[in-house]
C-alpha positions as a printed Julia matrix, in Angstrom:
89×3 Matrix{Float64}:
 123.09   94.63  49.68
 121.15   97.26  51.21
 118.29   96.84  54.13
 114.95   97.14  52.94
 111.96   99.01  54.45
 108.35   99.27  53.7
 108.4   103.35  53.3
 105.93  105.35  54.14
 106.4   107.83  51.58
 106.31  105.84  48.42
 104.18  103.07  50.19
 106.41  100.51  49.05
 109.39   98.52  49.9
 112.12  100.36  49.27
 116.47  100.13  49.97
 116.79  101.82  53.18
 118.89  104.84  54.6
 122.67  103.57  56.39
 121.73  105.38  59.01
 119.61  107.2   60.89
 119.53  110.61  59.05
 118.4   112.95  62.34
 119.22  113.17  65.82
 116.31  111.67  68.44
 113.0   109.37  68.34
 111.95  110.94  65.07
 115.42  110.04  63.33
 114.97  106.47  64.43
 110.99  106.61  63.09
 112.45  107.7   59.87
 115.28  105.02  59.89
 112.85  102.28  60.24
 110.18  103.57  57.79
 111.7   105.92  55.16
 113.98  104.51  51.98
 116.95  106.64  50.62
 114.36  107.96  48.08
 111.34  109.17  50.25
 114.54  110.7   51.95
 115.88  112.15  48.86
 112.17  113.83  48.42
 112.45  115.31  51.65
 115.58  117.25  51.22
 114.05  118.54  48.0
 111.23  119.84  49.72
 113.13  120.96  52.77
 115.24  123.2   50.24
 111.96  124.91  49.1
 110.85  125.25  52.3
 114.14  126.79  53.48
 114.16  129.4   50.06
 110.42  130.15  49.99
 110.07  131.1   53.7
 113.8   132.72  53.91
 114.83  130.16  56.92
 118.08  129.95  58.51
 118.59  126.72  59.64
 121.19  127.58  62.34
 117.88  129.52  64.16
 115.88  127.21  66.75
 112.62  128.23  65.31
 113.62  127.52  62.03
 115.15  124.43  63.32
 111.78  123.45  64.89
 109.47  124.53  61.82
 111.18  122.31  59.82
 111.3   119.37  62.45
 107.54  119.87  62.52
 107.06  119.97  58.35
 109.4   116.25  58.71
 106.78  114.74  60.82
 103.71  115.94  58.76
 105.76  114.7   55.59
 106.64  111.53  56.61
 103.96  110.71  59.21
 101.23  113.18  58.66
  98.99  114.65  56.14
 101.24  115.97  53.99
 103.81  118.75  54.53
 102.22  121.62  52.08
 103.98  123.89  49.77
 103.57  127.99  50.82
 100.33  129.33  48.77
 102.21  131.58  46.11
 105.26  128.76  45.64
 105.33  128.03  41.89
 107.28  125.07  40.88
 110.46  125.67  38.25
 109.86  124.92  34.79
């Protein structure tokens, strides 16, 4: 049986990650407050943000843009999509 949380993201209880899923304070925050599927929605919208803005994620500033776009996500108001994104069909 998995560990619960209340998640953030989906504002409701929720099975839990296994562990925590990035390095520091902020991967403990998310351990304690994110479920597998608020996770799940992150990496979707991580790999947008990595192919709309052209990031490399092996660059620090890229690294840190997309530390900062977890926090709003999770935590914030909202990481937002880049103005001329337009979803797949």
């Amino acid at each position: 049986m998995s560990r619960m949380v209340q998640c953030v993201k989906l504002q409701k209880q929720a099975p839990g990650l296994n562990a925590a899923p990035y390095p520091g304070a902020l991967g403990k925050r998310i351990f304690e407050n994110v479920s597998q599927e608020g996770w799940r929605m992150w990496l979707q919208h991580q790999t947008m943000l990595l192919n709309e803005y052209r990031l490399s994620p092996i660059e620090p500033k890229a690294r840190k843009f997309l530390e900062e776009e977890m926090e709003k996500f999770f935590f914030g108001e909202g990481s937002k999509t880049p103005d001329d994104y337009v979803p797949p069909k």
